[in-house]
N, C-alpha and C positions, 0 to 999 in steps of 0.2 A: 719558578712555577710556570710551567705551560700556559701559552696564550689561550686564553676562553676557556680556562677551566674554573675558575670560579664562578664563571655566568652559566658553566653546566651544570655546575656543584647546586647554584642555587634552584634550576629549574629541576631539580632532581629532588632538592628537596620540599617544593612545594610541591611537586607529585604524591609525596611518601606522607605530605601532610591531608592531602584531596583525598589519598586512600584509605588513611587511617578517618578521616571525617566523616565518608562513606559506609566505612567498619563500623564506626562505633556510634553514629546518629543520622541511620539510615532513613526512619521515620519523620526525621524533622530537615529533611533537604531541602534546601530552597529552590522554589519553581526557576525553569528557565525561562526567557524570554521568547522564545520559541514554541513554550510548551502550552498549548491553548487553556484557557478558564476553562472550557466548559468539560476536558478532560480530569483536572483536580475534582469537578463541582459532582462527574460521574462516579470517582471515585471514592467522594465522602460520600453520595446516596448507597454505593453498595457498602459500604462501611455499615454505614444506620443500616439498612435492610436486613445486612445479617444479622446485627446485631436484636435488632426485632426479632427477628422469626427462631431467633435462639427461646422464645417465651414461649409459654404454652398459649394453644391455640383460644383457647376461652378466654384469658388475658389482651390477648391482643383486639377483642371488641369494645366499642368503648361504650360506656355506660348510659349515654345519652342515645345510641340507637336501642340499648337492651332494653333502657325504661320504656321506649315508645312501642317496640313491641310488645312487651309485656300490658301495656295498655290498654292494650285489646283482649285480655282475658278478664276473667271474671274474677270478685275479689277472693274467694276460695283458691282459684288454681293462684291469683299472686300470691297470699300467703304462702304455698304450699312452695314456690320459686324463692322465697327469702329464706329458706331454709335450706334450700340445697346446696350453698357453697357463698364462701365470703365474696367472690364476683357478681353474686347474683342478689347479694341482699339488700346493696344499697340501690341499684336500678328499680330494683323491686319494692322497695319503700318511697323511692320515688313516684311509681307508677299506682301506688296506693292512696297515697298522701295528695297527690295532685288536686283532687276533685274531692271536697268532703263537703256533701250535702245532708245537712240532719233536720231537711223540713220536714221529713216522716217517720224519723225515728221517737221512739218514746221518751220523759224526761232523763229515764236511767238511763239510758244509754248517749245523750245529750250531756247528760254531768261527767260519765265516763270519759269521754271522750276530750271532751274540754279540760278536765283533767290531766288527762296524757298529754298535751300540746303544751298543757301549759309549764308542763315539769321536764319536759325535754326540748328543747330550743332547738334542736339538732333535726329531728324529727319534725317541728314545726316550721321551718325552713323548709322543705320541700309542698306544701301548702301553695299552692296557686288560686284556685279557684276557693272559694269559702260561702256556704249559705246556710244561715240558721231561722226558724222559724220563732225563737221566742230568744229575748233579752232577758238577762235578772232585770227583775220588778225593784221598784224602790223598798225602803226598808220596810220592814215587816211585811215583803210579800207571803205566797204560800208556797213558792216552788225553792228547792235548795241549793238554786245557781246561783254561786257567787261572783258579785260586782268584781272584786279584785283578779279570781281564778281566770275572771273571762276574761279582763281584760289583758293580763299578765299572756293568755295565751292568742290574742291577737295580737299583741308587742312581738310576741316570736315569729309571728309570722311577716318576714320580713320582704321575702319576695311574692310578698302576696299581688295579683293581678287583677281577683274578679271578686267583689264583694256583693251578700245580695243579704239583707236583715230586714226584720219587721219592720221598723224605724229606728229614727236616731236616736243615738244616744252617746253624748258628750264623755258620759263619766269611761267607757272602755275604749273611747275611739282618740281620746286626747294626745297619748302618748304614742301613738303607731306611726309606722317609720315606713310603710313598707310602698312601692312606686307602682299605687293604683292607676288601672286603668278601665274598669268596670266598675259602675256604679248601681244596684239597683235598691229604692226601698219601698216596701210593698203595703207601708200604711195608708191609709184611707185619710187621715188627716194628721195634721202638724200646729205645734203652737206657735205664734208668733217668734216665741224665742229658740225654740228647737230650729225653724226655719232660720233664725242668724246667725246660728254658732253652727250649722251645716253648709251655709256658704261660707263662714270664716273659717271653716275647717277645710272646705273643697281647695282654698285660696291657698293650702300648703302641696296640693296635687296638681300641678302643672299638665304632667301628664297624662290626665284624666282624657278618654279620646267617647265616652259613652255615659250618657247619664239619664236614668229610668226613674218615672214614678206613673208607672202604671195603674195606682187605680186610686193616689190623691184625689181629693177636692179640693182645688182654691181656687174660689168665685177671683180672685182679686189681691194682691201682693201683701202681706202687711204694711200699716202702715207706719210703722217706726222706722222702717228705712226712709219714707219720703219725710219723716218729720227732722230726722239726724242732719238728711242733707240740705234743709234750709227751703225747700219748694212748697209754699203756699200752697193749702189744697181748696178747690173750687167750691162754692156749693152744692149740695144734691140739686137737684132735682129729678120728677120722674120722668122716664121715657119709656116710649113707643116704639115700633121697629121702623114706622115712620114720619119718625121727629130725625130732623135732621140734627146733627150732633156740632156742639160748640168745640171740640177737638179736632185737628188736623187728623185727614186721614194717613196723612205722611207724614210725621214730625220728626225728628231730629233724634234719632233713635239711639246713638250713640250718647249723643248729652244729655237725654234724659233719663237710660236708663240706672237702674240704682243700684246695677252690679260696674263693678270696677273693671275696662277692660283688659285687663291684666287678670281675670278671673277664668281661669279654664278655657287657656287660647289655643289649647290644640281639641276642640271638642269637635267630634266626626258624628254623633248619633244622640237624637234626644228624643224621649218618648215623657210626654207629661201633660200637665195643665197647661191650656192656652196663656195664662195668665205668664205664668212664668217663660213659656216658649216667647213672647212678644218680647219680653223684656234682656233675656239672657242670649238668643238665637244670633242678634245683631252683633258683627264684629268679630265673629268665629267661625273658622271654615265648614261647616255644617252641613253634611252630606245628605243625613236620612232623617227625617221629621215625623213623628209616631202623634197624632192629637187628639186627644178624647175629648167630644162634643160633651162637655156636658150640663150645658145651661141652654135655652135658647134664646131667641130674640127679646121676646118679652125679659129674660132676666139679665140684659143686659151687654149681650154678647156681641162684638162689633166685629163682622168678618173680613171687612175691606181694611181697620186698620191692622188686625193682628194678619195677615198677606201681606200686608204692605211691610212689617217687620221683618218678616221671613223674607223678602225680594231682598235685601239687603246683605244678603248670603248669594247673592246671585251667581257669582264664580263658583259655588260649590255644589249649592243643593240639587240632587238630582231626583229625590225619590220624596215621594208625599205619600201621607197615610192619614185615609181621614176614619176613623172609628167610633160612634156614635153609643157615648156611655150605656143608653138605656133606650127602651121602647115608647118612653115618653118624650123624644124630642122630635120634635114635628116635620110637618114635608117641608115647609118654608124654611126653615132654618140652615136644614141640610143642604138644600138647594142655593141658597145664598151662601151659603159656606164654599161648594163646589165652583161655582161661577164668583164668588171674590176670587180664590184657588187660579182658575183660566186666568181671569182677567189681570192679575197682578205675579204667574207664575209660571204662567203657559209659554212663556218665550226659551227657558229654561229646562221645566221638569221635562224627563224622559222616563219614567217609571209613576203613576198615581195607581192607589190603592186605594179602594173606598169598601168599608165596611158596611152592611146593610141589612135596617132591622123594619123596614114597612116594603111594601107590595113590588113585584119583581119591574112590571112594567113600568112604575111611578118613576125609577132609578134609569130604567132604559130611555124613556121619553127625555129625562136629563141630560143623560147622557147626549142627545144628539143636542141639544140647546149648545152644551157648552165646549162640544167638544174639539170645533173650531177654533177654540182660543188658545188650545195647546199644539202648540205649532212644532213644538222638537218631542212629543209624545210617542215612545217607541212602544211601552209594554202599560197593559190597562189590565187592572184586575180587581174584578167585583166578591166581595167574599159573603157570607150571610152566617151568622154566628150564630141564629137562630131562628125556627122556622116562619115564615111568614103569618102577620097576623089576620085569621079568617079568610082562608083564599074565598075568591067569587065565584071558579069553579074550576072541577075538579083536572088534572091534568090530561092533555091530547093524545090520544097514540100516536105513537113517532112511526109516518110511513116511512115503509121500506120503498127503494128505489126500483124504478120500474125495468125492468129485463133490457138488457142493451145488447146489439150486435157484439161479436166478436171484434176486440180491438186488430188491427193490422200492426204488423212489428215495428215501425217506426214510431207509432203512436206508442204504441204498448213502452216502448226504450224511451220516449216522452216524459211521458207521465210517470214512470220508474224514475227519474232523474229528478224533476219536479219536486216527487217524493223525498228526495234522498235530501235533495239541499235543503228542502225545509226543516224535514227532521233534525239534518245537524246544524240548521239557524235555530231552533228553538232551543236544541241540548244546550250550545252557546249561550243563550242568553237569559237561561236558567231560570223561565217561568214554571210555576207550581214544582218548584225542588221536593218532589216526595219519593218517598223508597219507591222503587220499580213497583214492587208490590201492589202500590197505592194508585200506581197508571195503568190503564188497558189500552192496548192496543185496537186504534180504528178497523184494524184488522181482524178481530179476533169474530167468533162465530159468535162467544156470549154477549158482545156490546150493543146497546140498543143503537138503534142509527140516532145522529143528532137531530135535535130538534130542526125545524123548517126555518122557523122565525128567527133562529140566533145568525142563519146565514144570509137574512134577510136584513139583519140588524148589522151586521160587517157590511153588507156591498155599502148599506149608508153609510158607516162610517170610516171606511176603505174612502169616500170621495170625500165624505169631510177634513179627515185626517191624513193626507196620505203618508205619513212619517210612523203610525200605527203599525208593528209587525205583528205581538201577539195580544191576545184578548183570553180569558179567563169570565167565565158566564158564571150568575150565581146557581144556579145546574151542575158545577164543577168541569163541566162540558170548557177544553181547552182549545184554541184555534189558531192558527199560522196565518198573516196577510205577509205575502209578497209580490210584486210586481213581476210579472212574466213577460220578457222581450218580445216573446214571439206572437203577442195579441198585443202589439203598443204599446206596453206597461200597465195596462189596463189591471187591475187589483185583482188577484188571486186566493183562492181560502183551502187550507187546508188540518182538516181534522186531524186533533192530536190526541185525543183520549179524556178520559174522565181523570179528575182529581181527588181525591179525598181532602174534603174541607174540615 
């Protein structure tokens, strides 16, 4: 045998084996060490790409952009899209089912409806939002919703997010699964025990971030919770707005209160009775705080301690709302309310809102009392839900301003500028959020010019506050303060239009 020919023999045959491996599993070559990642990683994407675009073009959207546009139609044209093809039917049931609100529908269409939910699961699953205006009634009510039907179709609703009912009620809500995070109930009152089996029901939603009871009454907690936990209750006696109180205005807000703090620890927004805000606010990150005045002094209402509960949220809360139930709770009341508010919250809040049902000037004068005590106050806004009672006289004409020289262009490019930043500091920071619609322009030829006094009412509280950017008048009349470099910082005002309140 010739020298080196078996060592040729052999490199010959592992060529004929490289080639045939090549031939015959050309797709599953192993990468070289030479041969970069990110050229393999281009070549699976155009792999997938073609292989996509091999689909038809309606397939290739995916269903979660189709529902959201479809969202935006009317419930007519959505029907009318779940019929046009299997791609279109489930986005389009989704975009239908999201929001079912039946506070103004009539009973038949009420029972309908709860019907369908409750016999298709499939369909009640796409259910986010839910508000109904009436529960079945206990037995031998007169309406023909049934206990079981309702609540079999709130069990379906599994991804349910925003609930909103008359009130509670145990017997439909016991068995629901689904990872609330909106809570509202629109009853005017609750019984002791309905109030316990709704906090021991809440204590299964963690996630709960909002919880409303917008137009309860409770003077005061029941008391079966304090009698469970072992805490001696005081004797009455009566009091005055001022007797001074045998209660700390400060107390120990976490061990006394008589919810567990493991009870709705990610809670971001609460609109309710003071009663329950003093007790439940403490120990939660608590952003937005909605209150309805609605007792005053005389009946018992102590506003430096329930402040002083709300300060205990200090890392969080930014935004205050004081709303005054009815026309019969007094100037005093209010005013103490507002100045406990400064004085235990002003270090903090940077958005207050005050609601107001007596005379426009009573609330202004207030306002400059206490309005030094809110030290980080950015956005202030007076609202009137109803028109004042018996004004003393009748409204002023708003002068027009009196004929001025022609501006010179450096001025004119001033005050152009001036304009510009303010308007987009207020878009920013989104006081009176109304359709455009609902804004006119300071510019426009129909807008009456503002009042005198409102701009007399900023220069004082432009010096009081200076951390004040916008203000909201109960006029709906909206205004800008900012500080202008070029007069020393000295506070500046700028008309932003009327609101719709």
């Amino acid at each position: 045998m010739p020298t080196g020919l078996g060592r040729r023999a052999s490199e010959l045959g592992e060529r004929e084996d490289f080639q045939e491996y090549v031939m015959t599993a050309r797709s599953e070559r192993k990468r070289s060490i030479s041969m970069p990642a990110a050229a393999t990683q281009a070549a699976r994407w155009r792999a997938a790409n073609l292989v996509e675009m091999r689909r038809p073009a309606l397939e290739r959207i995916s269903p979660e952009l189709l529902s959201f546009v479809f969202s935006f139609a009317s419930r007519p044209d959505i029907l009318s899209l779940a019929q046009v093809s299997q791609s279109f039917s489930r986005p389009a049931l989704q975009a239908l089912y999201a929001n079912v609100d039946l506070r103004t529908d009539d009973d038949e269409r009420i029972e309908q409806c709860i019907a369908s939910l409750a016999s298709r699961r499939p369909v009640a699953s796409f259910v986010r939002n839910f508000a109904c205006r009436e529960l079945p009634p206990p037995e031998g009510g007169t309406t023909s919703l049934s206990t079981v039907t309702f609540a079999i179709a709130l069990t379906n609703m599994d991804q349910l997010q925003s609930l909103t009912l008359p009130h509670f009620d145990l017997r439909i809500l016991c068995h629901t699964t689904f990872p609330l995070r909106h809570l509202t109930l629109l009853c005017k009152y609750i019984t002791p025990e309905d109030f316990h089996a709704l906090f021991n029901w809440l204590g299964r939603h963690s996630s709960l971030v909002s919880l409303s009871f917008p137009s309860l009454v409770l003077p005061s907690l029941p008391t079966s919770s304090l009698v469970d936990s072992g805490v001696p209750s005081r004797p009455h006696t009566p009091r005055t707005p001022d007797t001074p109180s045998h209660d700390s205005d400060a107390p120990s807000h976490a061990s006394s209160s008589p919810f567990p703090s493991t009870l709705i620890p990610s809670l971001r927004r609460f609109d309710g009775p003071v009663s329950i805000a003093a007790a439940l606010i403490p120990g939660r990150p608590v952003e937005r705080v909605q209150l309805p005045i609605q007792h005053t002094l005389y009946d018992g209402l102590r506003p430096s301690a329930l402040m002083s509960a709300l300060a205990t949220a200090r890392d969080t809360l930014r935004t205050l709302i004081i709303k005054p139930a009815s026309a019969k709770i007094d100037q005093r009341t209010l005013e103490r309310v507002v100045m406990s508010a400064g004085a235990e919250l002003g270090d903090f809040i940077e958005t207050l809102q005050v609601h107001w049902v007596l005379d426009d000037e009573i609330l202004y004068k207030l306002i400059v009392g206490v309005l030094a005590r809110f030290r980080k106050l950015h956005t202030l806004c007076m609202l009137r839900d109803s028109p004042p009672p018996n004004p003393t006289s009748p409204l002023l004409e708003f002068p027009m301003p009196p004929a001025s020289p022609p501006l010179s262009p450096a001025t004119a490019n001033r005050r152009t500028s001036i304009s510009s930043y303010s308007s987009a500091y207020l878009s920013v920071r989104g006081i009176g959020n109304g359709p455009p619609s609902a804004r006119s322009s300071s510019t426009g030829g129909d807008t009456p010019f503002p009042r005198v006094h409102e701009r007399a009412h900023l220069a004082l509280w432009g010096k009081t506050c200076p951390s004040l950017r916008n203000v909201l008048f109960l006029s709906g009349a909206e205004w800008g303060i900012y500080p202008n470099p070029m007069a020393g910082g000295q506070p500046q005002f700028e008309f932003v239009g009327y609101t719709a309140q």
